[in-house]
C-alpha positions as CSV (number, residue, x, y, z in Angstrom):
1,X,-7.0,8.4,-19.0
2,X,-4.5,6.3,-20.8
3,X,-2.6,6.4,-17.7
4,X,-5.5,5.4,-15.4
5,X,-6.0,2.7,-18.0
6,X,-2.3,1.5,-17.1
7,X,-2.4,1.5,-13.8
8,X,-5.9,-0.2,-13.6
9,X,-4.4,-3.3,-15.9
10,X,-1.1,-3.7,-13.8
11,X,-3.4,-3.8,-10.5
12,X,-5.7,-6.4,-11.8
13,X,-2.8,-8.3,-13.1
14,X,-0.9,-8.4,-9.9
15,X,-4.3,-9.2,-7.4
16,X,-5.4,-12.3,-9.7
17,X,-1.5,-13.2,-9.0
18,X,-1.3,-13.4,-5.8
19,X,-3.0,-16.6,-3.8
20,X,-6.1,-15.5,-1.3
21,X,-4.5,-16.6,1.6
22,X,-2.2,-13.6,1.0
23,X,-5.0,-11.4,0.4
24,X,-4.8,-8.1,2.8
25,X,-1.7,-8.6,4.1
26,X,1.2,-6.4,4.3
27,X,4.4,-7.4,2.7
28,X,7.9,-6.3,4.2
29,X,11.3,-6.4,3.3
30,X,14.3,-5.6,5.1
31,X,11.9,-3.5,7.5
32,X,9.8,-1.7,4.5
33,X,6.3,-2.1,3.5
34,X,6.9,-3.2,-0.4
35,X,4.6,-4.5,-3.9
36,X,5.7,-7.8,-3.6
37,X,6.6,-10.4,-6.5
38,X,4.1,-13.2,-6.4
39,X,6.6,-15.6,-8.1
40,X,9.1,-15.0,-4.6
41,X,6.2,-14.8,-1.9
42,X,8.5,-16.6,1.0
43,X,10.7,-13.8,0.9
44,X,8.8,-12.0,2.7
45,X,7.8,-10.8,6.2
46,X,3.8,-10.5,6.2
47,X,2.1,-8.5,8.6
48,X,-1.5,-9.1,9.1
49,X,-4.1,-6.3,9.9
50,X,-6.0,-6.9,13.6
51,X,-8.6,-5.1,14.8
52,X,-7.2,-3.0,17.6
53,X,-4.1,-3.6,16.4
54,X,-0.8,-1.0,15.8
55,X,0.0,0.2,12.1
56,X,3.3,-0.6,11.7
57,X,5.0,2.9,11.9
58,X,6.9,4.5,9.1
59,X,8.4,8.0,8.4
60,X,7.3,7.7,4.7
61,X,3.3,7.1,5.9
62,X,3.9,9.9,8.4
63,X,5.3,12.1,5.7
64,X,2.6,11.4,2.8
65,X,-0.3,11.9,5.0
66,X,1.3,15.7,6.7
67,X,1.3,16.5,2.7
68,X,-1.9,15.5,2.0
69,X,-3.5,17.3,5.8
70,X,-1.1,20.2,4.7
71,X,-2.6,20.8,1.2
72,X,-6.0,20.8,2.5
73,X,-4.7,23.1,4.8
74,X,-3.5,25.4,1.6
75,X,-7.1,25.0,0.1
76,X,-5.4,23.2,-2.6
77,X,-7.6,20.2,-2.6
78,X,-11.2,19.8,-0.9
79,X,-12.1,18.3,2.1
80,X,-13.7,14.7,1.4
């Protein structure tokens, strides 16, 4: 819980950073989807979600969501 408690605090902190009209969008660097630093903003590519659109591609989305299909695969976590 402590932990969650962490996490939870350095999330608000960096949303009621960063200015709404940056709100939802993705933030790349060098190629790579990253947390950005809201003091150094226009460093960085954005990438706005469209409907219809493509998901920018990435062998690190592709490999987190084969581990999370192949554990519920293994049984070791439930289906939603």
């Amino acid at each position: 819980m402590k932990r969650l408690h962490e996490v939870l605090t350095e999330a608000e902190a960096f949303v009621t950073c960063i200015p709404t009209d940056k709100v939802g969008l993705l933030f790349l660097k060098q190629g790579h989807v990253v947390q950005p630093d809201p003091e150094r903003l226009d460093e960085y590519q954005t990438h706005a979600g469209q409907r219809l659109g493509h998901w920018p591609s990435s062998a690190q989305i592709d490999a987190a969501m084969f581990e999370r299909y192949n554990k519920k695969l293994d049984g070791n976590e439930p289906n939603p």
